[in-house]
C-alpha positions as CSV (number, residue, x, y, z in Angstrom):
1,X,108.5,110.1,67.2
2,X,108.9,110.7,71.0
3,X,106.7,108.4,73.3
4,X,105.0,109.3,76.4
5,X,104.3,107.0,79.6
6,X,102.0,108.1,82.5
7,X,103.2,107.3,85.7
8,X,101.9,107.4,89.2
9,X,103.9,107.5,92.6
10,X,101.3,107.1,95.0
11,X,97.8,105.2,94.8
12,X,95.5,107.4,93.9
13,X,98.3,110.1,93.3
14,X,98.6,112.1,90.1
15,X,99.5,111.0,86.9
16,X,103.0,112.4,85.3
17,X,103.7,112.2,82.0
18,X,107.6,111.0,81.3
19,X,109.5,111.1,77.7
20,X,110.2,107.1,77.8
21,X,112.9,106.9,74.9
22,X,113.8,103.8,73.8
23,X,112.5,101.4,76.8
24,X,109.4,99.3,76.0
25,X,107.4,100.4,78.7
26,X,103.8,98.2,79.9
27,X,101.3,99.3,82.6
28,X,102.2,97.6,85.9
29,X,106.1,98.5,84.9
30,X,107.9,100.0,88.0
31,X,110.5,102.3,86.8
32,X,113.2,105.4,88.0
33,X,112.8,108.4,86.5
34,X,114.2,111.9,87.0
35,X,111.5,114.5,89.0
36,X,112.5,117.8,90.3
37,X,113.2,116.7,93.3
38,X,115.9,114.1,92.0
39,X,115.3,110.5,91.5
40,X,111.8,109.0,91.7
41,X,110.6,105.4,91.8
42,X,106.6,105.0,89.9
43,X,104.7,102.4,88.5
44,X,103.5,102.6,84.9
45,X,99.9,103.5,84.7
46,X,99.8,105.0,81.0
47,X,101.0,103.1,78.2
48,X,103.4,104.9,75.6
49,X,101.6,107.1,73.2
50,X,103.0,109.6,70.7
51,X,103.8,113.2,72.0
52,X,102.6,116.0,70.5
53,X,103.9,119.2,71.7
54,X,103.2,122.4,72.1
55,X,104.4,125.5,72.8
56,X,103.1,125.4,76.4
57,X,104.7,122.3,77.4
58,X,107.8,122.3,80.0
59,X,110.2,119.8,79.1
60,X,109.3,116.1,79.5
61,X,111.6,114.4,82.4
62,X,113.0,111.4,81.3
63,X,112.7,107.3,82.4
64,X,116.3,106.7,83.6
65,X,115.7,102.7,83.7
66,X,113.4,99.9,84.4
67,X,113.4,99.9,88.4
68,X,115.1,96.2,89.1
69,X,115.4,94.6,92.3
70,X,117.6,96.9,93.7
71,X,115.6,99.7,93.2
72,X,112.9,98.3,94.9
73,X,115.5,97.0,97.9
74,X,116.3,100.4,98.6
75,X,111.9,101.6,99.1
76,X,111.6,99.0,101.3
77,X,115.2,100.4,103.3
78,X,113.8,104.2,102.7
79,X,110.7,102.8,104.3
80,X,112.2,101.3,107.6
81,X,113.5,105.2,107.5
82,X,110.4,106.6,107.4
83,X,109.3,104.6,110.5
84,X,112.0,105.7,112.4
85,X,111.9,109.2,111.8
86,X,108.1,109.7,112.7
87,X,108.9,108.5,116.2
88,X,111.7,110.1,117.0
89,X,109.6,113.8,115.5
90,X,106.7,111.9,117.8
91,X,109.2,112.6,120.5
92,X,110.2,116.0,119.8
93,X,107.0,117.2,119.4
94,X,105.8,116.4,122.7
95,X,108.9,117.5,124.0
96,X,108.7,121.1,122.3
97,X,104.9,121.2,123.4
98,X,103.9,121.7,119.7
99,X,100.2,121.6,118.8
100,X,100.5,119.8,115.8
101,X,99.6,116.0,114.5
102,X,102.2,114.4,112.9
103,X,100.8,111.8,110.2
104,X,103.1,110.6,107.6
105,X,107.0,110.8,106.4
106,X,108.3,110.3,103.4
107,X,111.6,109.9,102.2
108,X,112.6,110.8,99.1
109,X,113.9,107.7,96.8
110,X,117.7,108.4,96.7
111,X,117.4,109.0,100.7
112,X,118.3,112.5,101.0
113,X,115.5,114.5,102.3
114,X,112.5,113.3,104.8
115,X,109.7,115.5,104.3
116,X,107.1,115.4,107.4
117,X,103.5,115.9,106.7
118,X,101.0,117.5,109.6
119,X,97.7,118.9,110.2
120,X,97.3,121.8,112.4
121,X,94.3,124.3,113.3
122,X,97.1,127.2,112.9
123,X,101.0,128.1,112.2
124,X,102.9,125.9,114.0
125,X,106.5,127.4,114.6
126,X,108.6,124.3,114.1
127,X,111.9,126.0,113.3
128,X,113.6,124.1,116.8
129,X,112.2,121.1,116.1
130,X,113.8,121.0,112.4
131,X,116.9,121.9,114.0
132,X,116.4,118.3,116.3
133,X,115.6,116.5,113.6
134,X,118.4,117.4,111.1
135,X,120.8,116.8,113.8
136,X,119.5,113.4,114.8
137,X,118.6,112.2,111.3
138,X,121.3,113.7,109.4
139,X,119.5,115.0,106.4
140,X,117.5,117.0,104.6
141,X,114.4,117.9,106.3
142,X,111.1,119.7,105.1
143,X,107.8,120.2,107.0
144,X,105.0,120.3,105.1
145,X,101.5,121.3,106.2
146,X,98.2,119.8,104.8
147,X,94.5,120.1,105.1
148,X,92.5,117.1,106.3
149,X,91.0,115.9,103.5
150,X,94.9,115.5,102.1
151,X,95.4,113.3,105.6
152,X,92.6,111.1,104.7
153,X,94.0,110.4,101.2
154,X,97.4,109.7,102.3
155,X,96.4,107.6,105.2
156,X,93.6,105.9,103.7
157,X,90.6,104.0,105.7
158,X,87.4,102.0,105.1
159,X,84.4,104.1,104.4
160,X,80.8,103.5,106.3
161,X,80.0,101.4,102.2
162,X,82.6,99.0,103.0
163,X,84.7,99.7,100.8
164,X,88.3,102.2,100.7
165,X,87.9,105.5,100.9
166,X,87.7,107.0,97.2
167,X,90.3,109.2,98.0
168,X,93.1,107.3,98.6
169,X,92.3,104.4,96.2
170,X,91.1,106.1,92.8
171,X,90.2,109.8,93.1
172,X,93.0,111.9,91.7
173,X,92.0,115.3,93.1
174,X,89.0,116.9,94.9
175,X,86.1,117.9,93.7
176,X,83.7,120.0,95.3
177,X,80.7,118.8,97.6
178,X,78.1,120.8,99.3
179,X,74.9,119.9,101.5
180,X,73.0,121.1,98.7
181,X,73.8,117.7,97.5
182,X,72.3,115.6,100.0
183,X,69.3,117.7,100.1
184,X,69.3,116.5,96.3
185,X,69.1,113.3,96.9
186,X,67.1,113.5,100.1
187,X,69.9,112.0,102.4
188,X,69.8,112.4,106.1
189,X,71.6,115.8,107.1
190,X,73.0,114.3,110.1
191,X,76.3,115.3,109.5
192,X,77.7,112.3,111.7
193,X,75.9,110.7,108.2
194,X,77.5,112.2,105.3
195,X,80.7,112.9,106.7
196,X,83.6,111.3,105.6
197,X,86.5,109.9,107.5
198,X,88.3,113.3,107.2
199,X,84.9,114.9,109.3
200,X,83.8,116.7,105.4
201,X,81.0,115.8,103.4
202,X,81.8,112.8,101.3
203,X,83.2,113.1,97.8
204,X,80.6,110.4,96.6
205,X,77.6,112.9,97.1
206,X,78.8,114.5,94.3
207,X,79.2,110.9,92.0
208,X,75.0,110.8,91.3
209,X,74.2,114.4,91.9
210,X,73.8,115.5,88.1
211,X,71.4,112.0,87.8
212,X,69.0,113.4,90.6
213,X,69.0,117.1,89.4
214,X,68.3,115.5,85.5
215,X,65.8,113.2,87.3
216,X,64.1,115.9,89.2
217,X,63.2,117.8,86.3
218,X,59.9,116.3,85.3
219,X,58.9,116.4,89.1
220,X,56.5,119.5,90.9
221,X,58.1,121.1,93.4
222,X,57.9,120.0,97.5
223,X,54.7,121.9,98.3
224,X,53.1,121.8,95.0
225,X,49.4,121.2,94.7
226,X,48.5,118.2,92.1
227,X,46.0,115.8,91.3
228,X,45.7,111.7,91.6
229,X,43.3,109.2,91.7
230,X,42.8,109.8,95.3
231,X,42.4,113.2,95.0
232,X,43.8,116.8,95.2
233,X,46.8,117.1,97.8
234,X,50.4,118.1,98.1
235,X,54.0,116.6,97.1
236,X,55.8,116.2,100.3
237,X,58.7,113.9,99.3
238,X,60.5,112.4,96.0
239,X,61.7,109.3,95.7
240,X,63.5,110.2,92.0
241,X,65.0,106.4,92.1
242,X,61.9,104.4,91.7
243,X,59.8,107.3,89.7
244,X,57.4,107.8,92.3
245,X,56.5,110.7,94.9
246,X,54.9,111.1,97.9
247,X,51.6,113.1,98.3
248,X,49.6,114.6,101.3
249,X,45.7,114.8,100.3
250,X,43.4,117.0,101.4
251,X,42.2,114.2,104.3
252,X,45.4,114.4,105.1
253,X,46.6,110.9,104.0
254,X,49.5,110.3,102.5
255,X,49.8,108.3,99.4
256,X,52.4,107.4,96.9
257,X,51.8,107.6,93.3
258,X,53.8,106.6,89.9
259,X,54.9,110.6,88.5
260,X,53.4,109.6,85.4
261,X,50.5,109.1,87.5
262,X,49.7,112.5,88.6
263,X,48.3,115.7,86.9
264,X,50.0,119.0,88.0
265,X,47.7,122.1,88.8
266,X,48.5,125.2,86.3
């Protein structure tokens, strides 16, 4: 039976599924395989498992070999590449008065095309700097324009936790995120506060949100008249993680009680 490998090209990146035939594959395995646009390098992040097909299905590329030290010679040469190309389209750009940010290049792993990436608040007509750049860089050149949030991913960056952004180190696509979320969870909505490094809401509002609206369920409403030891008075805040709310008596005190504590008004 035909076996099936995932394999990644980029942290973070999508997974592609690749016919492995008779190599004995392991996660962590970098290998070349055959894409669309020629010759890729990936690392192994699936293990083989049996293919079922269907009708559906395009036909599975195949893993040419086990990348060896060659292979992985030439990503680091495609990679000095890279670095040269971006200043030289640095150059251009300010030469040609373009108003776009150039980000990243990438060279495709047989070393025939460069494709540039940039943000932009609009079109950007770029056909004379592609001329420049095909003339100075002999090759194959594609510009390729991306939203912000795609910029974070690809650049990457430390989030206000600490930690990488999710983006570029596990998150394989994005989800959508509103404020409605923060409000949720009762997070500040200072935007300089739940915005990410790309200037949108962060993608980890959305990791707890279905906890708080479970949670939330068994609570009144902000604004709801109910009863406690203290007296009669009104819920002016949740605080869903530790099971307790925050009420406004009629003195107007505020106190907070257990939500198992409390008897809600009919």
């Amino acid at each position: 039976m035909k076996k099936v490998v995932g394999v990644r090209f980029k942290a973070a990146g999508k997974i592609y599924d690749f016919d492995c035939g008779q190599y004995d594959l392991n996660i962590g395995d970098y290998v070349v395989v055959e894409t669309g646009q020629g010759l890729g390098l990936g690392m192994i992040v699936v293990s083989p498992f049996p293919y079922v097909e269907r009708k559906s299905d395009r036909t599975l590329k195949k893993v040419i070999r086990i990348a060896h030290e060659k292979d992985l010679n030439q990503r680091k040469e495609n990679y000095k590449i890279e670095q040269t190309a971006y200043k030289y389209c640095q150059t251009c750009i300010v030469k040609l008065e373009l108003k776009m940010n150039l980000f990243s290049v990438e060279n495709s792993f047989d070393g025939d095309k460069l494709t540039f990436f940039f943000t932009s608040e609009g079109r950007v007509d770029f056909r004379q700097l592609v001329k420049m750049l095909a003339k100075q860089l002999v090759m194959k050149i594609e510009m390729r324009q991306v939203g912000i949030r795609n910029q974070a991913k690809m650049c990457g960056g430390m989030g206000r936790c600490g930690q990488q952004i999710c983006c570029s180190s596990f998150l394989e696509k994005f989800e959508h995120v509103s404020i409605r979320m923060a409000k949720e969870q009762n997070l500040s909505l200072n935007p300089t506060k739940i915005s990410g490094q790309c200037g949108r809401l962060m993608c980890c509002l959305n990791y707890e949100n279905e906890v708080y609206k479970d949670l939330k369920k068994k609570y009144p409403k902000i604004g709801k008249t109910v009863k406690t030891k203290d007296g009669k008075g009104k819920v002016i805040r949740h605080n869903v993680i530790c099971g307790r709310l925050s009420v406004r008596l009629d003195n107007r005190s505020d106190v907070e009680v257990k939500i198992d504590d409390i008897i809600q008004e009919k």
